[in-house]
Residue frames relative to the residue before (quaternion, step in Angstrom):
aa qw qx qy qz dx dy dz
X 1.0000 0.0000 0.0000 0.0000 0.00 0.00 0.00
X 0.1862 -0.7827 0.5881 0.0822 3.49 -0.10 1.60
X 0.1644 0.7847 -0.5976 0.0111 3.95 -0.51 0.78
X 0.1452 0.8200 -0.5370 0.1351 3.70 1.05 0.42
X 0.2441 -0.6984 0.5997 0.3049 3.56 -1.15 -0.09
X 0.3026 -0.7055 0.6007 0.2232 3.86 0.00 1.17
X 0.7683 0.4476 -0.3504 0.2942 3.71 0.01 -0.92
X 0.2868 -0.7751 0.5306 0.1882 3.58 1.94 0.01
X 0.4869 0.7111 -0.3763 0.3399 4.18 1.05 0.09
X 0.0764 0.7942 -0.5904 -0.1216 3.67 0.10 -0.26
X 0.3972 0.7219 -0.4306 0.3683 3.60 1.17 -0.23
X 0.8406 0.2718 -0.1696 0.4368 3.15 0.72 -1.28
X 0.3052 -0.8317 0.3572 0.2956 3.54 1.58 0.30
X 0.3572 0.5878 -0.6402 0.3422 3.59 0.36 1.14
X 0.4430 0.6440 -0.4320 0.4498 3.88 0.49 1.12
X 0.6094 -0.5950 0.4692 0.2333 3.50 -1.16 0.30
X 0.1446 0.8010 -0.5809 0.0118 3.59 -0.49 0.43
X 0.6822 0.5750 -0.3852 0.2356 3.76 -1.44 -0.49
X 0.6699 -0.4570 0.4147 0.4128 3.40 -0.83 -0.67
X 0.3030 -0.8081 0.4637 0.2002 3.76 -0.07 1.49
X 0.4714 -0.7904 0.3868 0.0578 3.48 -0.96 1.03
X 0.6012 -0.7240 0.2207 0.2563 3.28 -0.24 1.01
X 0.4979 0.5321 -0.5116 0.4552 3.65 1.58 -0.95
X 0.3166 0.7314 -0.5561 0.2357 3.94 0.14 0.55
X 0.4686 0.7451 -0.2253 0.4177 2.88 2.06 -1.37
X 0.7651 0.5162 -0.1966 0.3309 3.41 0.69 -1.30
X 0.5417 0.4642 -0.2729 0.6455 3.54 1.38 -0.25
X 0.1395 -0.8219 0.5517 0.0264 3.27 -0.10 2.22
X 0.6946 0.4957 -0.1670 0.4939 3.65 1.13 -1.13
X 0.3430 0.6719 -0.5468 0.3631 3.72 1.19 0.69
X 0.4558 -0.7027 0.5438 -0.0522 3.57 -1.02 1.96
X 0.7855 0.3549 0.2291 0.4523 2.57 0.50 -2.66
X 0.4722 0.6531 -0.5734 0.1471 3.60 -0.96 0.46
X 0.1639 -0.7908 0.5776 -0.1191 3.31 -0.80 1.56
X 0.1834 -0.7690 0.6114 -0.0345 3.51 0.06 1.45
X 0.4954 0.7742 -0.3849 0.0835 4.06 0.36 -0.77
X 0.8284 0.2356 -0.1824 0.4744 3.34 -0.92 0.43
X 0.4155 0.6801 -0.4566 0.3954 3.79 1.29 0.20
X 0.3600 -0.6761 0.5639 0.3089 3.51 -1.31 -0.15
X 0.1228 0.8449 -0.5183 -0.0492 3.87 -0.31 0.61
X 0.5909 -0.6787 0.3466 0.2647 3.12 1.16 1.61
X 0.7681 -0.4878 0.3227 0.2609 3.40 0.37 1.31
X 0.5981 0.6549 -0.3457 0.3064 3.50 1.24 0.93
X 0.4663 -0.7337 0.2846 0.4041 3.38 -0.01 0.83
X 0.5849 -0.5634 0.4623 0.3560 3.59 -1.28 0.81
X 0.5684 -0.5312 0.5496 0.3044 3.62 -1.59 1.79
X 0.6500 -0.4031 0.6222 0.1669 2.76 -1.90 1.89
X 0.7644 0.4294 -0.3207 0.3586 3.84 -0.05 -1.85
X 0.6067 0.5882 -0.5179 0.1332 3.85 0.48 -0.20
X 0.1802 0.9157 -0.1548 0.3241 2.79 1.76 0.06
X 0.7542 0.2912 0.0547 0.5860 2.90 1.14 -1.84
X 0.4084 0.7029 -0.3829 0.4387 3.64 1.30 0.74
X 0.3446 0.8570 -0.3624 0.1243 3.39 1.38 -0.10
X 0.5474 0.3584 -0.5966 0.4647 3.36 0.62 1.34
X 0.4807 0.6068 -0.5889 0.2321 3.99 0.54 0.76
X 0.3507 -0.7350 0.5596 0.1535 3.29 -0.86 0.98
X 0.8263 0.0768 0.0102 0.5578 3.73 1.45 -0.92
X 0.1160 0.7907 -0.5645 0.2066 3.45 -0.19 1.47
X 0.0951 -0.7454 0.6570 -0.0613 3.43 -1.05 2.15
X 0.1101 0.6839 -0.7212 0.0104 3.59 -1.07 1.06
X 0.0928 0.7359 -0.6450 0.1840 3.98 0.62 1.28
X 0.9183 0.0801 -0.0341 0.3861 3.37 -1.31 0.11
X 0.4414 0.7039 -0.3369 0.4429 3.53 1.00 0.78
X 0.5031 -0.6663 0.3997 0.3785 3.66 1.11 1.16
X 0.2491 0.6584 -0.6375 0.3132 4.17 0.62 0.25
X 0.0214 -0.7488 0.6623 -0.0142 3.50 -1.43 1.14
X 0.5982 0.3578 -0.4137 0.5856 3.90 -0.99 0.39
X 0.8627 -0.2454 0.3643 0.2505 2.51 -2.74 0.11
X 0.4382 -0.5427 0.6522 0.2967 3.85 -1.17 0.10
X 0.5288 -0.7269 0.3718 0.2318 3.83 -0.52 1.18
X 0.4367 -0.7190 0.4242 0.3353 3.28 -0.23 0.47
X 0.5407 0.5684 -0.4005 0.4734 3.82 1.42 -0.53
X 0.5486 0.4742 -0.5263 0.4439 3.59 0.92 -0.34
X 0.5649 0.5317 -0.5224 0.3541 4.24 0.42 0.73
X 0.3583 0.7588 -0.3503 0.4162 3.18 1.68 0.18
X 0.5836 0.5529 -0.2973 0.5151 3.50 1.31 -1.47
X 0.0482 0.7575 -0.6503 0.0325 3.65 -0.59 0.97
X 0.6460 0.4033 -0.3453 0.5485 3.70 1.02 -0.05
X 0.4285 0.6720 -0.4512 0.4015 3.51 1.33 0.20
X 0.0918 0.8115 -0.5619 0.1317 3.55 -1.04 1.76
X 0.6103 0.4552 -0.2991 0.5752 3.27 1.71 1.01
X 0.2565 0.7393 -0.6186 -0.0700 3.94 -0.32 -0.13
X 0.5626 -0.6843 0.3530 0.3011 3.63 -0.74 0.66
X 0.6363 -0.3131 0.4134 0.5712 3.46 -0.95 -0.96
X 0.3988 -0.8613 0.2402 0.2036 3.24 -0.96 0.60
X 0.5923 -0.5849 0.1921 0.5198 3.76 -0.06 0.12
X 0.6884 -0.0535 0.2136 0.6911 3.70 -0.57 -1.10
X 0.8973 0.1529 -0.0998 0.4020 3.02 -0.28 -1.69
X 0.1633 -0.7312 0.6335 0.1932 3.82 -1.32 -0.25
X 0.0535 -0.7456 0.6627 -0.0452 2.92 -1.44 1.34
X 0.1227 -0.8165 0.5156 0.2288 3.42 -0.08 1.39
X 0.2501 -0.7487 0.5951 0.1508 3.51 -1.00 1.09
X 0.5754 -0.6572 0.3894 0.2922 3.69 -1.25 0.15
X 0.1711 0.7741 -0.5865 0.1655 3.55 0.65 1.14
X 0.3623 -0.8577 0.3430 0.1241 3.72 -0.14 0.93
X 0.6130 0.1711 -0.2198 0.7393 3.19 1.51 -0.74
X 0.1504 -0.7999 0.4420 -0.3770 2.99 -0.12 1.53
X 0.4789 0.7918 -0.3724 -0.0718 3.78 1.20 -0.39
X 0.7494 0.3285 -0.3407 0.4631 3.69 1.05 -0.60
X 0.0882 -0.8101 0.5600 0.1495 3.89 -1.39 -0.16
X 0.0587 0.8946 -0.4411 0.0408 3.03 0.12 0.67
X 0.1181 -0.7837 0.5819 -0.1821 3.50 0.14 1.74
X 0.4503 0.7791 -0.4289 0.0796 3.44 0.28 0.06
X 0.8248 0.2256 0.0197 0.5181 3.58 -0.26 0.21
X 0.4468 0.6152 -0.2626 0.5940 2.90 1.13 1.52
X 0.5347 -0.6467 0.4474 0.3093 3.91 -0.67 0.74
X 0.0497 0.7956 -0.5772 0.1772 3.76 0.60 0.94
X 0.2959 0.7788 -0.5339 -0.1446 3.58 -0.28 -0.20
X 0.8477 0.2490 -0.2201 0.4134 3.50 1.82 0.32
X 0.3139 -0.7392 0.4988 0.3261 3.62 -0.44 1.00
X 0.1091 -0.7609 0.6217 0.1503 3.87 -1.33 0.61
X 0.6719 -0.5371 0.3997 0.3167 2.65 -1.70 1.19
X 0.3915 0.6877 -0.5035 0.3467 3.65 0.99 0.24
X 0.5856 0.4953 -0.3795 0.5174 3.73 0.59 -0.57
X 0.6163 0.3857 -0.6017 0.3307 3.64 0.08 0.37
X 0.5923 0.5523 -0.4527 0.3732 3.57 0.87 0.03
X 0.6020 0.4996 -0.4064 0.4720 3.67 1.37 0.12
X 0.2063 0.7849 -0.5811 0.0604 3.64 0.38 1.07
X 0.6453 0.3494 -0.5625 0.3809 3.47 0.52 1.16
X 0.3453 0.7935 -0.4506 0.2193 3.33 0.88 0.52
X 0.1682 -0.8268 0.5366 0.0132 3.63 -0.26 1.23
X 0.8119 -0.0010 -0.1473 0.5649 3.97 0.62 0.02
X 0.1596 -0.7777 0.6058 -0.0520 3.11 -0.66 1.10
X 0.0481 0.8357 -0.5461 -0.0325 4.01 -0.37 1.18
X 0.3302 0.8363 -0.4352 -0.0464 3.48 -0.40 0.74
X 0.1235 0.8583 -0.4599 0.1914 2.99 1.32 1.73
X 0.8145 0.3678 -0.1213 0.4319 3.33 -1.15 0.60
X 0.3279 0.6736 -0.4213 0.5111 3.37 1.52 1.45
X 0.5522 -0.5239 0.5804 0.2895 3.36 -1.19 -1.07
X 0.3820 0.7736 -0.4677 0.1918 3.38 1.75 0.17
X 0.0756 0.7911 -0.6063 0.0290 4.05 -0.67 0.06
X 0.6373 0.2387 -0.5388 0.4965 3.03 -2.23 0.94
X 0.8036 -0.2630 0.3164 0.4300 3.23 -2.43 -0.93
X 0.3435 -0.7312 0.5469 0.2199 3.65 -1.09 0.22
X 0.6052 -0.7498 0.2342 0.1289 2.76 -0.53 2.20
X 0.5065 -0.7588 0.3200 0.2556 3.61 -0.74 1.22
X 0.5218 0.5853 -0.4904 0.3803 3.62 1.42 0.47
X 0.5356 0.5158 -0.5188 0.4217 3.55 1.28 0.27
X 0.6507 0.4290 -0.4404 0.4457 3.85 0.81 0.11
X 0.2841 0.7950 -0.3731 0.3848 3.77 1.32 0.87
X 0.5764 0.5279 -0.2061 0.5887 3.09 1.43 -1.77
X 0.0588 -0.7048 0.7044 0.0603 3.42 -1.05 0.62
X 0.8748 0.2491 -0.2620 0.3225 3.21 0.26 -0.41
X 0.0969 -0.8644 0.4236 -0.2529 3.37 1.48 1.64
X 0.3093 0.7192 -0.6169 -0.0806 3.40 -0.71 0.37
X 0.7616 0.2027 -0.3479 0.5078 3.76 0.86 0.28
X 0.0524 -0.5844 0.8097 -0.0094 3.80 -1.11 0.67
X 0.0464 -0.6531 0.7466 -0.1179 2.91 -1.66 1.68
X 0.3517 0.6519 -0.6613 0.1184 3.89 -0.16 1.02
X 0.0602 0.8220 -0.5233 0.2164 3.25 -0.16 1.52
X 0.7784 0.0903 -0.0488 0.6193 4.06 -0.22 1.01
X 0.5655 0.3954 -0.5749 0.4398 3.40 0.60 1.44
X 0.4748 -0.7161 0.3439 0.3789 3.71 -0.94 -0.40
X 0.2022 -0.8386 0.5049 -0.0301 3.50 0.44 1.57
X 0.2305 0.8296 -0.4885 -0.1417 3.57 -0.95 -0.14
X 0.3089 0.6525 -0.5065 0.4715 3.48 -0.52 0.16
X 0.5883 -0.5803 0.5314 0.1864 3.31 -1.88 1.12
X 0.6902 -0.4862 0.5034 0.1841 3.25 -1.47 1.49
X 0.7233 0.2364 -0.3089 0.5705 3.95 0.53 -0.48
X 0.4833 0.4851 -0.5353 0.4945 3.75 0.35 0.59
X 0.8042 0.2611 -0.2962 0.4443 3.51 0.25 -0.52
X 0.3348 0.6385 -0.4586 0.5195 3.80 1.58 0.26
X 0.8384 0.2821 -0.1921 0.4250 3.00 -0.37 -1.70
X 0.5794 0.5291 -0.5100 0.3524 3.99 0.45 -0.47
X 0.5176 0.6402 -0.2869 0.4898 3.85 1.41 0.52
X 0.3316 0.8783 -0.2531 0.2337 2.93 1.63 -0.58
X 0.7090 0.3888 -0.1223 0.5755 3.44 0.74 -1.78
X 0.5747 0.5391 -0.4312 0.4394 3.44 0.41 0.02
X 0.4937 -0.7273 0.4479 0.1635 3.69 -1.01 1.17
X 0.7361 -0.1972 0.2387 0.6019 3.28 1.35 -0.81
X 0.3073 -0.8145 0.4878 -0.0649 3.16 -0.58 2.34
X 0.3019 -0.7700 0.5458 0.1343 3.50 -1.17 0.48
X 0.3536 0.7904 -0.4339 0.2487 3.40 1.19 -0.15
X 0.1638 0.7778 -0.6022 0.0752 3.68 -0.47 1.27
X 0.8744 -0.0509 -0.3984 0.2721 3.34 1.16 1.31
X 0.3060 -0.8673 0.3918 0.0245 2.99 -0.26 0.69
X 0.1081 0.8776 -0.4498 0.1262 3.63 -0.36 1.35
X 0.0189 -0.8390 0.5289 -0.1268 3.63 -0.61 1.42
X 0.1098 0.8436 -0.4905 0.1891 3.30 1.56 0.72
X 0.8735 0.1197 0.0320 0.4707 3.53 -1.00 0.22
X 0.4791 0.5762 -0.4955 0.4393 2.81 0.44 1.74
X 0.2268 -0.7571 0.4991 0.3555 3.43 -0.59 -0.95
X 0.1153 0.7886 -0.5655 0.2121 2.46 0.55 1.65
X 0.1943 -0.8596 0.4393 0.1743 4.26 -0.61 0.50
X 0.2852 -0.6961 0.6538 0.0818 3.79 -0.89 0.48
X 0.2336 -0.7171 0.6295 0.1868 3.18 -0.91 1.51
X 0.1864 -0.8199 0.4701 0.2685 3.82 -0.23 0.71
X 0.4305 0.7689 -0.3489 0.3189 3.30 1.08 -0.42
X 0.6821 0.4495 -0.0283 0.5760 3.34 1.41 -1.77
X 0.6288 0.6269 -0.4359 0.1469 4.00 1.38 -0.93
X 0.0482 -0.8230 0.5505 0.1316 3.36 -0.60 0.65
X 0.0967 -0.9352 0.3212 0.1136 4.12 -0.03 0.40
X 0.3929 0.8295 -0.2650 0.2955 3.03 1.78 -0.58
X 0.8297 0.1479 0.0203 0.5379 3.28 0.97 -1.15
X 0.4158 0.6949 -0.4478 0.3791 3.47 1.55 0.17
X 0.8439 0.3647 -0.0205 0.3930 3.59 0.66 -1.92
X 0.4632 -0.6583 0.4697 0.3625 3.19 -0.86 1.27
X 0.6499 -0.4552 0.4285 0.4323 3.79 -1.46 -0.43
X 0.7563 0.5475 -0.0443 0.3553 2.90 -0.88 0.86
X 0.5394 0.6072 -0.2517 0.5264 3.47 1.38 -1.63
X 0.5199 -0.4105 0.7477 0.0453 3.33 -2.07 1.57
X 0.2292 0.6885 -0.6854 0.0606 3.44 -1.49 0.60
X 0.0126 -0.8003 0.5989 -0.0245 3.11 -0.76 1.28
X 0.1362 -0.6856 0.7134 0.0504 3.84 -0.73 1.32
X 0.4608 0.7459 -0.4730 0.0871 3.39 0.51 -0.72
X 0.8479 0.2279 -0.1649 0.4494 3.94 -0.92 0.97
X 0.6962 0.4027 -0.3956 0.4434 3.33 0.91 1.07
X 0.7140 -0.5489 0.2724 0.3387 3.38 -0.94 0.38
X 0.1223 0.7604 -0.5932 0.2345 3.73 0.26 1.01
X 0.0177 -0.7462 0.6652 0.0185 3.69 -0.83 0.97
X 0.6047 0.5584 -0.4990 0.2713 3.40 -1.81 0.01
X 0.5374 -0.4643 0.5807 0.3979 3.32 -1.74 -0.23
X 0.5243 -0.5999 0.5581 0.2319 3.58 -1.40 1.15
X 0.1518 -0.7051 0.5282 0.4481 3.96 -0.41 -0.42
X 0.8012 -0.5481 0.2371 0.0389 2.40 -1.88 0.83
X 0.7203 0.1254 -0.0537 0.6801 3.22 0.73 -0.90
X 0.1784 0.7173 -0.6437 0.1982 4.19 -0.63 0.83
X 0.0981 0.8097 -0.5679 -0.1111 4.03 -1.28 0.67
X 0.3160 -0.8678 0.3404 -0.1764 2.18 -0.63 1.97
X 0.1744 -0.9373 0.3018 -0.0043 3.32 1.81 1.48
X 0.6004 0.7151 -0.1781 0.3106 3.17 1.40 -1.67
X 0.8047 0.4376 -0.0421 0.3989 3.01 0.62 -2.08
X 0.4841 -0.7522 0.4410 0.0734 3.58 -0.70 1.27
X 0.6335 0.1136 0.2363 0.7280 3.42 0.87 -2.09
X 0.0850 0.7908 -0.6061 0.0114 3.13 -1.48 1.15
X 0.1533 -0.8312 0.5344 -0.0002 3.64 -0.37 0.96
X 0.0639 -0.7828 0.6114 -0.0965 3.57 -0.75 1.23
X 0.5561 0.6493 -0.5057 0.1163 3.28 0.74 -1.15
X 0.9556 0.0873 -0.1048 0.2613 3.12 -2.01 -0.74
X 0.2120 0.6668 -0.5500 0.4559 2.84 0.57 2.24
X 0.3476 -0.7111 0.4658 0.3957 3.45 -1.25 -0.13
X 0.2822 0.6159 -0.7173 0.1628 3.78 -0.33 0.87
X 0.2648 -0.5683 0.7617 -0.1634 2.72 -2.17 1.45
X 0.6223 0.4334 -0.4870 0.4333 2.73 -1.82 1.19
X 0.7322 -0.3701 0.2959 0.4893 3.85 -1.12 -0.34
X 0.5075 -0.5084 0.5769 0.3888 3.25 -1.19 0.01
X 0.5672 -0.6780 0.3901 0.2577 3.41 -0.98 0.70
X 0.3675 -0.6229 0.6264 0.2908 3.62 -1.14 0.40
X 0.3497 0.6769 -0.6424 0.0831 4.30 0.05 0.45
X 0.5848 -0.5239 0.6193 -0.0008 3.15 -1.77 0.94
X 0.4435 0.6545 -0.5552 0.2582 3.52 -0.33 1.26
X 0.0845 -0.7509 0.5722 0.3189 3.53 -0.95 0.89
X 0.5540 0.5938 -0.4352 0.3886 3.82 0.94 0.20
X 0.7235 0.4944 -0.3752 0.3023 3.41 0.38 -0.50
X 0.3036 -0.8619 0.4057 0.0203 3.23 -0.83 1.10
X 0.6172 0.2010 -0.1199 0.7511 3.64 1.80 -0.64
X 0.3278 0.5779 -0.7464 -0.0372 3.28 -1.60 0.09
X 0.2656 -0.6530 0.7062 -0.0650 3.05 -1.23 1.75
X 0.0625 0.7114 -0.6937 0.0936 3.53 -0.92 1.77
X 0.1988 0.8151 -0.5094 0.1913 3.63 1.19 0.52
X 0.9011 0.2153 -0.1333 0.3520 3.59 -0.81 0.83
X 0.4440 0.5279 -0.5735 0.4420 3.60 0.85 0.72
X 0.7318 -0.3472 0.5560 0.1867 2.71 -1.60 -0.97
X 0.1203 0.8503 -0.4087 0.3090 3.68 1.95 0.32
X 0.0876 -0.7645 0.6386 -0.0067 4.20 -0.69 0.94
X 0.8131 0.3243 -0.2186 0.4312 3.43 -2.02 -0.04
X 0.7372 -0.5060 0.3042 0.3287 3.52 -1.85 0.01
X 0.5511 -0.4947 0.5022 0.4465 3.70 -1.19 1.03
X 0.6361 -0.4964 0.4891 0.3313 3.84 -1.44 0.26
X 0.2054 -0.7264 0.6040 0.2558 3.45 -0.42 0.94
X 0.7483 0.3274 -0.4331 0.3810 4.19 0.51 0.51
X 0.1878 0.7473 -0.6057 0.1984 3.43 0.71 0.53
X 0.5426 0.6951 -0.3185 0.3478 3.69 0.58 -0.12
X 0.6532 0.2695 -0.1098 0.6990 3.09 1.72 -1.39
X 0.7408 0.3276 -0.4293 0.3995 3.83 0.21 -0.34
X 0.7937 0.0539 -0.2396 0.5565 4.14 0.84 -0.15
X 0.3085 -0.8781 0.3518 -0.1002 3.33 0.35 1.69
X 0.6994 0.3937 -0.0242 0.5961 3.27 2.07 -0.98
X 0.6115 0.5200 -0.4318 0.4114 3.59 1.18 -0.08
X 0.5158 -0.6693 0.5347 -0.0091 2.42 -1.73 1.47
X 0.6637 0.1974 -0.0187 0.7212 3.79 1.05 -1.10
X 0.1202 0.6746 -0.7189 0.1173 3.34 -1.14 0.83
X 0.0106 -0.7667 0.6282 -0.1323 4.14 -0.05 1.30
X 0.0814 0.7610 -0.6353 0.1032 3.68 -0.62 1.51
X 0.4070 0.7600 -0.4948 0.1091 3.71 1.07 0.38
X 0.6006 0.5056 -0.3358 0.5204 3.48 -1.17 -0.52
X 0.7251 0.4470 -0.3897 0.3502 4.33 -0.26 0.34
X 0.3583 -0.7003 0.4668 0.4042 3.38 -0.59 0.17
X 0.0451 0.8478 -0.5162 0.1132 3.50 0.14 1.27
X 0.0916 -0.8155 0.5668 0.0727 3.95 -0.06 0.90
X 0.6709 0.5632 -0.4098 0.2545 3.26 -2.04 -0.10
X 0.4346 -0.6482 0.3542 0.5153 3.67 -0.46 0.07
X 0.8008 -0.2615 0.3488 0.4106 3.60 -2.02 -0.10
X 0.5064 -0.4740 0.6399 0.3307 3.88 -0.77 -0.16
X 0.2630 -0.5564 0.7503 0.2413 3.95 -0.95 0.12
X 0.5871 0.7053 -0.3679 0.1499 3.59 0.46 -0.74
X 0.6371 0.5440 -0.1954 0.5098 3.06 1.57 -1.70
X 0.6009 0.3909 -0.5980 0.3585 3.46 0.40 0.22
X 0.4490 0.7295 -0.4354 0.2769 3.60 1.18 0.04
X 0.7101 0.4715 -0.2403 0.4644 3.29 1.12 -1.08
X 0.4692 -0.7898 0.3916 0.0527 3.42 -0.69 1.93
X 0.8589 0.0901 -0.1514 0.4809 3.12 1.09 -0.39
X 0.1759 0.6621 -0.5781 0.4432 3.13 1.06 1.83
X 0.3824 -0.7578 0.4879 -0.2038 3.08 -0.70 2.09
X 0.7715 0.1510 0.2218 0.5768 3.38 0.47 -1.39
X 0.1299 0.7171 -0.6840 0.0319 4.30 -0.55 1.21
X 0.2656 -0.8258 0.4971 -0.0184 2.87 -0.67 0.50
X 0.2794 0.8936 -0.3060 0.1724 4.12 0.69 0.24
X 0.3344 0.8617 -0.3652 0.1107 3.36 1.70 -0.58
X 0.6302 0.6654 0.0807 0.3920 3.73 -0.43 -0.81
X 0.7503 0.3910 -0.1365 0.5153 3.36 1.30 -0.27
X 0.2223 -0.8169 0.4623 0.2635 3.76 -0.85 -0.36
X 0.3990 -0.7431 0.4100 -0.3470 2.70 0.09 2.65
X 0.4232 0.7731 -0.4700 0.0480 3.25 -0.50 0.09
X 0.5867 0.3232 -0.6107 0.4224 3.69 -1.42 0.87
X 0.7181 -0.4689 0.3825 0.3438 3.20 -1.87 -0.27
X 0.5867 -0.5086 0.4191 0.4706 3.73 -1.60 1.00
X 0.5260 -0.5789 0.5237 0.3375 3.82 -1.29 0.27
């Protein structure tokens, strides 16, 4: 039952509103019920939905809902959707659980309750109030394949939230995002080779990382890479990848000439964005080698002769 309000308008008052009415009860074979974007005047979400326990997908996001999520909503065992959440969050114990989407929302704590979601497969809780180290029951979830803590204030070292994965025979994680935080990477120590699944999105991008990247590192695994608008210094790195397709070092603090073999060590990248650094010397002739290099980026720097 698709009752959403597309126009997301209450102005014009073509939306739902009041106090939602049990004969809901009566619709045993209800799957589907999308309540979103409605206005229910600040009432808290029916205890009885509880007793709906054939919904597989149930959105009440942006629908003026106030208080705790009911605990009877742990009743929903065929439940494999739960929206974004309201003010408050209560993580209940729906097991096959697989998406969460908490995002944008006044979170300021993760509970050790999420280890009981061990089929949970995206997990978004970007854009909260979450802070410090992220807690080692997110390295519970094995069978993870998106993590979205983007725009809160994490901290703590990028191989702390690796290795809290550890116990886990065999992750799925193909992306991973911690943008805009402050979150820090001992580079000295980064090893990657055997950290990242195939494939895997990483986004550091917008926090406070310093230091010199190292230098030589293959990095087979890693698909999409995001550094920018960090502080690393020093050369641009020499890494080795025929999978990776973006790496965005745009905005640090990057010296000397771009690699004149980047052609032969990332052979497959499509987006390659090095502006904003104080890179010198001329362009590489090489990069026109690389066939499926879409998108240069370089602006912003202090370059000099003519493009090849």
């Amino acid at each position: 039952m698709d009752l959403r309000n597309d126009q997301g308008n209450h102005q014009l008052g073509d939306f739902l509103e009041g106090k939602i009415n049990p004969s809901l009860l009566s619709l045993k074979n209800l799957y589907y019920l999308d309540l979103s974007r409605n206005d229910f005047h600040g009432h808290p979400i029916p205890n009885f939905f509880g007793k709906l326990t054939s919904l597989r997908y149930l959105n009440l996001s942006h629908a003026s809902f106030v208080g705790e999520i009911p605990p009877a909503l742990g009743n929903l065992s065929n439940l494999n959707y739960l929206p974004p959440a309201l003010q408050l969050i209560f993580i209940i114990p729906i097991t096959c659980l697989k998406t969460l989407d908490a995002s944008d929302n006044f979170i300021n704590l993760i509970l050790v309750e999420f280890a009981n979601l061990k089929s949970l497969e995206d997990l978004d809780l970007s854009a909260n109030f979450l802070q410090g180290q992220i807690p080692q029951v997110i390295g519970t979830l094995c069978n993870q394949r998106k993590l979205d803590f983007s725009w809160n204030s994490f901290n703590g070292s990028l191989e702390e939230v690796l290795n809290g994965f550890s116990n886990c025979t065999k992750y799925r994680l193909e992306s991973l995002d911690l943008s805009h935080n402050m979150v820090e990477v001992h580079t000295k120590r980064m090893v990657v080779e055997d950290v990242f699944p195939a494939h895997m999105v990483l986004d550091l991008s917008y926090n406070q990382i310093r230091g010199k990247l190292p230098f030589h590192i293959n990095f087979s695994s890693l698909r999409h890479i995001d550094l920018s608008h960090s502080q690393f210094d020093g050369p641009l790195p020499h890494w080795s990848s025929y999978a990776a397709t973006i790496l965005d070092l745009r905005s640090n603090s990057f010296s000397r000439p771009i690699p004149s073999n980047y052609d032969q060590l990332l052979p497959n990248l499509r987006v390659l964005c090095l502006s904003e650094n104080h890179l010198n010397g001329s362009i590489p002739p090489s990069l026109c080698n690389m066939s499926s290099l879409s998108a240069l980026v370089l602006r912003s720097n202090h370059l000099s002769g003519e493009f090849p």
